[in-house]
VOKENU-584033 format. One record per residue (C-alpha): residue number from 0; residue in three letters; chain; x, y, z. Coordinates in steps of 0.02 Angstrom, whole numbers. Example, Ala and Ser with C-alpha at 12.3 -4.5 7.8 and 13.67 -1.06 7.14 Angstrom:
<tortis>
{0 'ALA' 'A' {615 -225 390}}
{1 'SER' 'A' {684 -53 357}}
</tortis>
This chain:
<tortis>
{0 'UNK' 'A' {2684 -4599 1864}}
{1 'UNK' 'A' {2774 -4769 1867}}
{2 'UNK' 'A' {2608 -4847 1857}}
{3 'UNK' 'A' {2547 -4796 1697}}
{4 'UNK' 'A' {2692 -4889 1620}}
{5 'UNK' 'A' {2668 -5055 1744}}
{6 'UNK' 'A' {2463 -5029 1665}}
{7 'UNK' 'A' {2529 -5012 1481}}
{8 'UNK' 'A' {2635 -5177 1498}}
{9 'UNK' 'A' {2507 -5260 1585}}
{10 'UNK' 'A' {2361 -5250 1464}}
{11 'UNK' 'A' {2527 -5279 1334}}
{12 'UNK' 'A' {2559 -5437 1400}}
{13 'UNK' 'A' {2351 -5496 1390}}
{14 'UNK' 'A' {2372 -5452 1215}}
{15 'UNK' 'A' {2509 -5544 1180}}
{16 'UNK' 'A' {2411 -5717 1276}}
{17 'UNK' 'A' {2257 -5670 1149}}
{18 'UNK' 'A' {2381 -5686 1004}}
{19 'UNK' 'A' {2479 -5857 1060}}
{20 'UNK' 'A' {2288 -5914 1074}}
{21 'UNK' 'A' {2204 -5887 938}}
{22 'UNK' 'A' {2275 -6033 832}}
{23 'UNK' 'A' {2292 -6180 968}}
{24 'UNK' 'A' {2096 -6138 994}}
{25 'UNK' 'A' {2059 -6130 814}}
{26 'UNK' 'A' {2148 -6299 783}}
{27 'UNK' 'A' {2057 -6348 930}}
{28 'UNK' 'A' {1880 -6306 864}}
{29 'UNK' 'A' {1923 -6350 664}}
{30 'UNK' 'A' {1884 -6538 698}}
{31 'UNK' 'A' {1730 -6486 782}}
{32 'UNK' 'A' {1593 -6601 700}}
{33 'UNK' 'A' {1461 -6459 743}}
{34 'UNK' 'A' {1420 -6346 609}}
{35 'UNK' 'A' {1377 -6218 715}}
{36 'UNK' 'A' {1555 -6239 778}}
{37 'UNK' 'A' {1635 -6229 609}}
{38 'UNK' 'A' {1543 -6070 583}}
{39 'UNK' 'A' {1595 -5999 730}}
{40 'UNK' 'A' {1782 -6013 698}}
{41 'UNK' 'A' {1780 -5936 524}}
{42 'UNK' 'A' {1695 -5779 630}}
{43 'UNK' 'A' {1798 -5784 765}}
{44 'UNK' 'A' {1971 -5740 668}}
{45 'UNK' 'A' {1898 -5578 625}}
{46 'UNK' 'A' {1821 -5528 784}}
{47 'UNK' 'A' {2013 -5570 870}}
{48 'UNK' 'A' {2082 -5434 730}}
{49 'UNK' 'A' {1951 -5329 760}}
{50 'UNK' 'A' {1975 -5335 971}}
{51 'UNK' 'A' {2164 -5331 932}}
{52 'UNK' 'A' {2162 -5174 839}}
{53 'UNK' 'A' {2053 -5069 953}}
{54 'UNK' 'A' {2136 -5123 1115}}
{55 'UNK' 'A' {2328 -5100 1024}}
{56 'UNK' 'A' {2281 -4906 1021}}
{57 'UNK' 'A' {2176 -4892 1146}}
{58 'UNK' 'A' {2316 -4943 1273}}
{59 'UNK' 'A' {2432 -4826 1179}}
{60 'UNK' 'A' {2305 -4678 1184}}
{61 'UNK' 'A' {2260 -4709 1362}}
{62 'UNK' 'A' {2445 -4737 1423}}
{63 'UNK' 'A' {2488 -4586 1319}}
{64 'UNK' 'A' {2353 -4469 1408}}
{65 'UNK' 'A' {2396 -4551 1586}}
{66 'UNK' 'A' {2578 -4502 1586}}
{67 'UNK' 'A' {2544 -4328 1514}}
{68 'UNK' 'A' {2428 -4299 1658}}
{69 'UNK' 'A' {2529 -4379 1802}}
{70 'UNK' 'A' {2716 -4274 1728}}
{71 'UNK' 'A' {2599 -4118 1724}}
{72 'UNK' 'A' {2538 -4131 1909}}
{73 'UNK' 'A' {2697 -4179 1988}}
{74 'UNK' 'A' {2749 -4013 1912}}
{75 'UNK' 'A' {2597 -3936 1976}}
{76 'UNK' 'A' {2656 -3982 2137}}
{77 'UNK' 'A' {2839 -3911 2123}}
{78 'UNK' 'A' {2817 -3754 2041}}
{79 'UNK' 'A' {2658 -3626 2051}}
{80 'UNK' 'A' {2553 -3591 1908}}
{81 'UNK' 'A' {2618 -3443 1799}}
{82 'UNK' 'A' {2802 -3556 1813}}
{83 'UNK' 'A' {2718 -3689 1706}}
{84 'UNK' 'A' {2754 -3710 1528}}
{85 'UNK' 'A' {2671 -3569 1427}}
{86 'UNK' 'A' {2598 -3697 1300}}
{87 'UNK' 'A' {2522 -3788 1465}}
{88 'UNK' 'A' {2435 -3633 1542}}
{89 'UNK' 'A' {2374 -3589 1371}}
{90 'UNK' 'A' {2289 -3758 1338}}
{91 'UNK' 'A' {2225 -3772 1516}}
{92 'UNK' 'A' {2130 -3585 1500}}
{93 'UNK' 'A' {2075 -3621 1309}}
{94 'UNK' 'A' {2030 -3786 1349}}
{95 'UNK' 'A' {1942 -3788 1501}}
{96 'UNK' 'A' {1844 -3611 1406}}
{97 'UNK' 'A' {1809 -3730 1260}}
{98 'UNK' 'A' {1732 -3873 1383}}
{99 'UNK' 'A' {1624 -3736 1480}}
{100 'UNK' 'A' {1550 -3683 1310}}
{101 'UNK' 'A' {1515 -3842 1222}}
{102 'UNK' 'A' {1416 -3913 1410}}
{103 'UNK' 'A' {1514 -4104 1380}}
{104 'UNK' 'A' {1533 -4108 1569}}
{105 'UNK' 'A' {1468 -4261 1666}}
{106 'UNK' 'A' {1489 -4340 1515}}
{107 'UNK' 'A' {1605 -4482 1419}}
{108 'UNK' 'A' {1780 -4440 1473}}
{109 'UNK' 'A' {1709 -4295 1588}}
{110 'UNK' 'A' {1623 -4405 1711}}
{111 'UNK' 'A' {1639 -4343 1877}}
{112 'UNK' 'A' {1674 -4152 1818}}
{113 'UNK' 'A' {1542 -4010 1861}}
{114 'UNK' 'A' {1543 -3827 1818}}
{115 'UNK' 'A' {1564 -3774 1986}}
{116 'UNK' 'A' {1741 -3889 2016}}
{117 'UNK' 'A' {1809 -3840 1847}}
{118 'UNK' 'A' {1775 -3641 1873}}
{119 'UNK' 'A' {1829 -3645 2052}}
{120 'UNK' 'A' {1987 -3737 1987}}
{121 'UNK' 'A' {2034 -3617 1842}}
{122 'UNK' 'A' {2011 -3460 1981}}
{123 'UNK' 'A' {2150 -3543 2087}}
{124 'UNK' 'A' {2259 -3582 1968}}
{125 'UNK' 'A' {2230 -3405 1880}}
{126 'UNK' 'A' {2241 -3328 2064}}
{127 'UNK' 'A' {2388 -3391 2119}}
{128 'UNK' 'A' {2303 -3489 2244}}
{129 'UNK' 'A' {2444 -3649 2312}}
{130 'UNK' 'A' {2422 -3802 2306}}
{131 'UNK' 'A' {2306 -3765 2160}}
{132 'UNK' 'A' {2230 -3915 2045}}
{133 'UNK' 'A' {2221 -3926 1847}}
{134 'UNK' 'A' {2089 -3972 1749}}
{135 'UNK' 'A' {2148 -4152 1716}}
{136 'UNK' 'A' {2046 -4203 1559}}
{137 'UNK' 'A' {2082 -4040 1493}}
{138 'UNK' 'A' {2287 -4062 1508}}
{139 'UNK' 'A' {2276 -4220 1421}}
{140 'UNK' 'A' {2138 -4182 1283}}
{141 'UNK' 'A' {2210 -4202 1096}}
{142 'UNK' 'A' {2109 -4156 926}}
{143 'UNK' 'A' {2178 -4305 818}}
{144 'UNK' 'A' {2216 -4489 843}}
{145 'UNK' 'A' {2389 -4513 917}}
{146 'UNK' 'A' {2505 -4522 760}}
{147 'UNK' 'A' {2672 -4454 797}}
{148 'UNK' 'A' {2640 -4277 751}}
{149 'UNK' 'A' {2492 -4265 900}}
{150 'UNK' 'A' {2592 -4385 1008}}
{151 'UNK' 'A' {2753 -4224 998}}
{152 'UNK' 'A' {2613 -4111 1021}}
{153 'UNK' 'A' {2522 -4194 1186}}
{154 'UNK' 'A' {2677 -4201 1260}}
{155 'UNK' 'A' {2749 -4009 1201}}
{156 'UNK' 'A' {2612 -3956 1305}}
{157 'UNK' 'A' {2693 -4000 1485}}
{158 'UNK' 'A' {2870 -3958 1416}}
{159 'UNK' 'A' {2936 -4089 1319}}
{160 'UNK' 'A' {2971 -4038 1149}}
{161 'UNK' 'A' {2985 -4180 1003}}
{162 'UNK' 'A' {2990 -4319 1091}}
{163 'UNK' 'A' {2977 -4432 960}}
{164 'UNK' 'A' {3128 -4386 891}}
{165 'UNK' 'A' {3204 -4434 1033}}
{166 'UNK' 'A' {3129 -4579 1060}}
{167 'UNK' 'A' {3205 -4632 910}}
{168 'UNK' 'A' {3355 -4643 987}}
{169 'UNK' 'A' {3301 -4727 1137}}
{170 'UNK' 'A' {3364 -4893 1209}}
{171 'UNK' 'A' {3203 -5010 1184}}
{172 'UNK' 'A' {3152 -4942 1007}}
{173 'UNK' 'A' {3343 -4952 967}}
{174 'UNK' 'A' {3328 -5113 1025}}
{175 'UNK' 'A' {3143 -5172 947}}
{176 'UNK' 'A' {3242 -5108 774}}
{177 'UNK' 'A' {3399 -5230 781}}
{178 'UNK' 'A' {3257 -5366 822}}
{179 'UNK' 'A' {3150 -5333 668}}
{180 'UNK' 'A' {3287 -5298 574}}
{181 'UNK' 'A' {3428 -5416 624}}
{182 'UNK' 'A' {3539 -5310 655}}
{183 'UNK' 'A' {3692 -5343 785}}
{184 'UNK' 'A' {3715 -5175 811}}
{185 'UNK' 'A' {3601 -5018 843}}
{186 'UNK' 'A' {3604 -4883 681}}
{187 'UNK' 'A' {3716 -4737 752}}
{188 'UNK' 'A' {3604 -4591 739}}
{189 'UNK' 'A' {3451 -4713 810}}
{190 'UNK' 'A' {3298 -4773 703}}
{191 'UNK' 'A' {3234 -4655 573}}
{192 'UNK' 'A' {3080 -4531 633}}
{193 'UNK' 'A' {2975 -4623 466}}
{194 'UNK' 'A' {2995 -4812 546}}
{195 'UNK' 'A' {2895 -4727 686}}
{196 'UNK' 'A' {2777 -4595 596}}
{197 'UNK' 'A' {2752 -4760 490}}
{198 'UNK' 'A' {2689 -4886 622}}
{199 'UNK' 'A' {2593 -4777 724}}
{200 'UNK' 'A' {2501 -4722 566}}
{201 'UNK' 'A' {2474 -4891 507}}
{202 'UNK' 'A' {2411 -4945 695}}
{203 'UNK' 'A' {2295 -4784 679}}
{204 'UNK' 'A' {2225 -4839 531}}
{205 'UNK' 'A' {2174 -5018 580}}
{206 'UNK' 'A' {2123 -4966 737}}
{207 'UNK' 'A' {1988 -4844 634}}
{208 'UNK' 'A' {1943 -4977 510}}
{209 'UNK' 'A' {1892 -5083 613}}
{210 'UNK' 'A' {1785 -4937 707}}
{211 'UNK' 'A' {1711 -4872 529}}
{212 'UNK' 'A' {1668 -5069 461}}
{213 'UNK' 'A' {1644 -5166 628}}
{214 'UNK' 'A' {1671 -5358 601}}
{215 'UNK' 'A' {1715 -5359 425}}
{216 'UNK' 'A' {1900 -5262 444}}
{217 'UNK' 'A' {2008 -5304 280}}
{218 'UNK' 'A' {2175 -5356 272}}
{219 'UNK' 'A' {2186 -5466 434}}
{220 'UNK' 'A' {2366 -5462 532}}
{221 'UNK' 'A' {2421 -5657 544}}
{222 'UNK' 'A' {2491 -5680 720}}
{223 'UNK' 'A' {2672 -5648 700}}
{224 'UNK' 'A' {2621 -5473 621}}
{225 'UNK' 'A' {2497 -5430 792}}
{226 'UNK' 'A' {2648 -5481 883}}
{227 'UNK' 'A' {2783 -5375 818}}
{228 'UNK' 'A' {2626 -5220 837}}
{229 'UNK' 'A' {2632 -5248 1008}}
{230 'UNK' 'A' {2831 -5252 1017}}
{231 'UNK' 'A' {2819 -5099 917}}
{232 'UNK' 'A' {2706 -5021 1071}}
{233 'UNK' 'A' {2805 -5081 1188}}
{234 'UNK' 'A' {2970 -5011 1153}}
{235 'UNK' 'A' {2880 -4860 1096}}
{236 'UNK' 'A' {2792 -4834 1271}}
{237 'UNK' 'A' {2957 -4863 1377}}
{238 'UNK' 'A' {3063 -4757 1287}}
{239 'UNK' 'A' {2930 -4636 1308}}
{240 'UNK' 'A' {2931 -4647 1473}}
{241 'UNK' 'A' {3112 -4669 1506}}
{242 'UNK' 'A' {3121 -4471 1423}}
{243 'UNK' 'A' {2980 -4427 1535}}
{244 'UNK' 'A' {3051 -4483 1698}}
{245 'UNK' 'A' {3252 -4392 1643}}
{246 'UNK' 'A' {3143 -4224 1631}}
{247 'UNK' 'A' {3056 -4283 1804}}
{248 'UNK' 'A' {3202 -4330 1899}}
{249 'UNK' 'A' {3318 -4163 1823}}
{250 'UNK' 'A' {3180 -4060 1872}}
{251 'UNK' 'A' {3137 -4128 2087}}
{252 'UNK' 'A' {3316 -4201 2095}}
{253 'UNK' 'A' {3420 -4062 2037}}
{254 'UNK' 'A' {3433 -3974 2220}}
{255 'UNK' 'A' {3369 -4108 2310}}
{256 'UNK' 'A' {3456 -4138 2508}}
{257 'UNK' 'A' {3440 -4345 2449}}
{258 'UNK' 'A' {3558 -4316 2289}}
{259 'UNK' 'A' {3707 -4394 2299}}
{260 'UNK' 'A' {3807 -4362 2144}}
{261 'UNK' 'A' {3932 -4521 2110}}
{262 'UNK' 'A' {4092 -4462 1979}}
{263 'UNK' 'A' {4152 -4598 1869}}
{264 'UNK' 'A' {4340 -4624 1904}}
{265 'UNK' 'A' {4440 -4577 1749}}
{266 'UNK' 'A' {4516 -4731 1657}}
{267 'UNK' 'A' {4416 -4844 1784}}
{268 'UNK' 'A' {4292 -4937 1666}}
{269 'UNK' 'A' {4138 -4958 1652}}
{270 'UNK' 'A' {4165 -5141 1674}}
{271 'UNK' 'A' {4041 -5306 1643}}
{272 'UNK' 'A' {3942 -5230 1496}}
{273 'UNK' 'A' {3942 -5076 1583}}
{274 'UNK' 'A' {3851 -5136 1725}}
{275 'UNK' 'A' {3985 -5098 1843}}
{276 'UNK' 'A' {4075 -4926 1868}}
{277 'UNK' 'A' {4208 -4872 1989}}
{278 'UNK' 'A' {4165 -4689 2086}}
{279 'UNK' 'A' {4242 -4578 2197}}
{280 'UNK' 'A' {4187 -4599 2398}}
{281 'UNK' 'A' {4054 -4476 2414}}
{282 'UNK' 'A' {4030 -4403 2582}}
{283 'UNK' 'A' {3856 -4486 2604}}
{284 'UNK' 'A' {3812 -4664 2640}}
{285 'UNK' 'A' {3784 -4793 2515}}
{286 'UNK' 'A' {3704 -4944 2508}}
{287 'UNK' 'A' {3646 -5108 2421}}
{288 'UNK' 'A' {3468 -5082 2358}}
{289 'UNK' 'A' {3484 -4892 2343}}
{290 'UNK' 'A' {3399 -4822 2198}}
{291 'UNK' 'A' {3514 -4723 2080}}
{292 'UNK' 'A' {3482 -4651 1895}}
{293 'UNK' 'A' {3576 -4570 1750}}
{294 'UNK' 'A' {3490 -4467 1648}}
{295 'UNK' 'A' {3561 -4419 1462}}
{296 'UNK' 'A' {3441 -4278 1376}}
{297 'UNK' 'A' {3446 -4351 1201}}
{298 'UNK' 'A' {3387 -4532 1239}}
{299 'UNK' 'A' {3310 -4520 1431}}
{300 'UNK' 'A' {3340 -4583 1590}}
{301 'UNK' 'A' {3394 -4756 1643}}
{302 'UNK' 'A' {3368 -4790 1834}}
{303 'UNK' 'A' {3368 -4940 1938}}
{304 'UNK' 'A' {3462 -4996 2107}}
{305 'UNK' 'A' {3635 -5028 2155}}
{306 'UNK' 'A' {3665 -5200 2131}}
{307 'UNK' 'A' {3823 -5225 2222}}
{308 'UNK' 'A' {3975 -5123 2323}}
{309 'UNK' 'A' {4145 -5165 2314}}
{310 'UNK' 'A' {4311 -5074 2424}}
{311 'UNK' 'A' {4495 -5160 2403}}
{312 'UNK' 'A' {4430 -5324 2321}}
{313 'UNK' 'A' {4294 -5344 2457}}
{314 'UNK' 'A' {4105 -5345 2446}}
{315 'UNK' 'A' {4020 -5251 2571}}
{316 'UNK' 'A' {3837 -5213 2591}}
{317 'UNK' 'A' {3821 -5047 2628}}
{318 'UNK' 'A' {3968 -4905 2636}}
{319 'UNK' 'A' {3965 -4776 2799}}
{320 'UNK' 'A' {3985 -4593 2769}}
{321 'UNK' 'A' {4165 -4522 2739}}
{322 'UNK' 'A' {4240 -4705 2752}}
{323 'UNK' 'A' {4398 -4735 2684}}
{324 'UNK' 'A' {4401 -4809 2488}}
{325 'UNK' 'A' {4561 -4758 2441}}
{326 'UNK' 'A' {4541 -4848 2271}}
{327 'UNK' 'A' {4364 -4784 2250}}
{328 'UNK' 'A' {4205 -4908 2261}}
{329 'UNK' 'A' {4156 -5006 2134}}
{330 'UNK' 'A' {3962 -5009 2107}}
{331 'UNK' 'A' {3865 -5135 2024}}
{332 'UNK' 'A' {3710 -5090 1923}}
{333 'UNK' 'A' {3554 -5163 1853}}
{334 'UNK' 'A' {3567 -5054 1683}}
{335 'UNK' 'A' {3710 -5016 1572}}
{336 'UNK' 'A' {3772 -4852 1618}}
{337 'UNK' 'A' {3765 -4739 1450}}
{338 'UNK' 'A' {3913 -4695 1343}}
{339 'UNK' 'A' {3874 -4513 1323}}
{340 'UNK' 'A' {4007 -4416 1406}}
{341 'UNK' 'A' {3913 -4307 1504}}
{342 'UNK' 'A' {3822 -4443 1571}}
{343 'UNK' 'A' {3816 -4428 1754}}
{344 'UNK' 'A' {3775 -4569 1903}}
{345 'UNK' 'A' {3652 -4496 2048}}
{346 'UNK' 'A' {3599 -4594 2192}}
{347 'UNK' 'A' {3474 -4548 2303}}
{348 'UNK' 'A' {3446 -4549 2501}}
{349 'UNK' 'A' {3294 -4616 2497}}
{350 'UNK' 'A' {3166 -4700 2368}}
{351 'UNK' 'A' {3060 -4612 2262}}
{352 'UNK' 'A' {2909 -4685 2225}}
{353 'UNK' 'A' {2848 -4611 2080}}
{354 'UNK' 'A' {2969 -4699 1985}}
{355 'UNK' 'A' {3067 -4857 2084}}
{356 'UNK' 'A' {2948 -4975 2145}}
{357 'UNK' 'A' {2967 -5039 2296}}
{358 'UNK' 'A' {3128 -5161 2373}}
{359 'UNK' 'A' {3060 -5327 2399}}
{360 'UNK' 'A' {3173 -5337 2552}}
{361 'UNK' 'A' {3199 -5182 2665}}
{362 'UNK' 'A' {3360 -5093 2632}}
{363 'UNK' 'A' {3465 -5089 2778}}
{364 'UNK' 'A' {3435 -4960 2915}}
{365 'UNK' 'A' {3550 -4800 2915}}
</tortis>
């Protein structure tokens, strides 16, 4: 799952290199003596909008359809079929009916698919065969372009109910707002629903413009417009995500033998932006590098690794089971830990690699 987001950023970030080039290389070509040249530059501008638009969305869309997929099988994997969400088996059966009649498969996005795999798939699931395996393109399949309204429905599907909304009130979009705006502070009950209905739609739109009039797409973005699109995105996308991975990690970490639940102290801090919090000594061990999460249901989770671990004034690497921190241990984060009051800290035994990546150095042995 983690690496649909580090794909999304990725293709982002070549973007964002097309849009710091386009006028160094037009300056560059303007004293050209060639007329061919001079032509070439006036063309140019609108075949960078044009490229712009359509790869803008088409990161979103395919970033979008990646995630819904990957959340949907790791639940596939945790709970059998008739325990998935009711709007998920009903899309899967109608869906994968609906691709069966209309004979698409082996073709575009169903490359690869066959009658025989998707039937003998459906049976298993419907059968109460485990493991069983969903029809992939099917769980991701939308009717519409991905303005908000489709995006809350894509997503509905596998369980998570209006996540735009809640995205709204999200840490980067929160964020991407004061920016744009110039705000110091954050509005309190997050950015309005129509700031995001608004840009998507208006990122839909170009994206089909440029689709239904091919190199002549009106109303060019200048560059500081394409860059705050792909801001926009951005925030959008890990926010998204951030609400994706809370419902992941409440649903495999809530019994889990690796959770270590951490209590705040009361009247301890947070301290250092909120970076640092002091807990009670759990009974497990704990360690520098040890990946640990919080996960508010409103706004998502935020997850990283412990940073640092202080006992009476001292900095230790790593903390032994049932050792003595009479004061309580002070643990240093790499996100600011949430004001929400029911906000709790979670560490975990072990990585999990669908959403940490992994510790440039080793953490130290238990």
């Amino acid at each position: 799952m983690r690496s649909t987001l580090d794909e999304l950023i990725t293709e982002l970030g070549e973007l964002k290199a097309l849009i710091a080039s386009i006028e160094p290389v037009n300056a560059a070509l303007l004293g050209h003596k060639d007329s061919v040249v001079q032509q070439y530059v006036s063309i140019r501008r609108r075949f960078d909008y044009a490229a712009f638009a359509v790869a803008l969305y088409a990161s979103f869309e395919k970033f979008v359809e990646n995630l819904v997929t990957a959340y949907a099988l790791l639940e596939a994997r945790r709970v059998e079929y008739a325990k998935l969400p009711e709007k998920l088996t009903e899309k899967h059966l109608a869906g994968t009916a609906e691709l069966l009649w209309r004979r698409r498969l082996g073709e575009g996005r169903y490359v690869g698919m066959n009658e025989l795999g998707v039937v003998k798939n459906l049976f298993e699931c419907l059968s109460g065969t485990r493991p069983y395996a969903l029809n992939e393109a099917v769980v991701s399949a939308h009717d519409a372009n991905l303005r908000a309204g489709e995006v809350d429905a894509v997503f509905a599907a596998v369980g998570i109910e209006k996540i735009c909304d809640r995205a709204c009130r999200a840490d980067a979009i929160t964020s991407w707002y004061c920016t744009v705006q110039g705000l110091d502070t954050p509005p309190q009950d997050g950015v309005k629903r129509t700031v995001l209905e608004e840009r998507l739609k208006g990122i839909v739109e170009r994206r089909n413009q440029v689709a239904h009039r091919g190199g002549n797409p009106m109303n060019l973005l200048g560059g500081a417009d394409m860059s705050e699109a792909v801001a926009f995105i951005e925030s959008l996308g890990v926010s998204i995500f951030g609400l994706v991975v809370g419902r992941y990690l409440v649903a495999h970490h809530a019994t889990s033998s690796g959770r270590i639940e951490l209590p705040l102290r009361d009247g301890d801090g947070p301290f250092k932006g909120r970076t640092v919090v002091v807990v009670d000594k759990p009974a497990q061990r704990l360690f520098v590098g040890q990946p640990v999460f919080v996960v508010v249901e409103s706004t998502g989770a935020r997850w990283g690794r412990i940073q640092s671990l202080r006992v009476d004034d001292a900095d230790v690497q790593e903390l032994a089971a049932n050792a003595n921190a009479p004061t309580g241990v002070g643990v240093g984060l790499d996100f600011r830990f949430p004001k929400s009051a029911d906000a709790k800290l979670v560490a975990l035994a072990a990585d999990d690699d669908v959403v940490w990546s992994p510790l440039a150095v080793a953490a130290p042995a238990a």
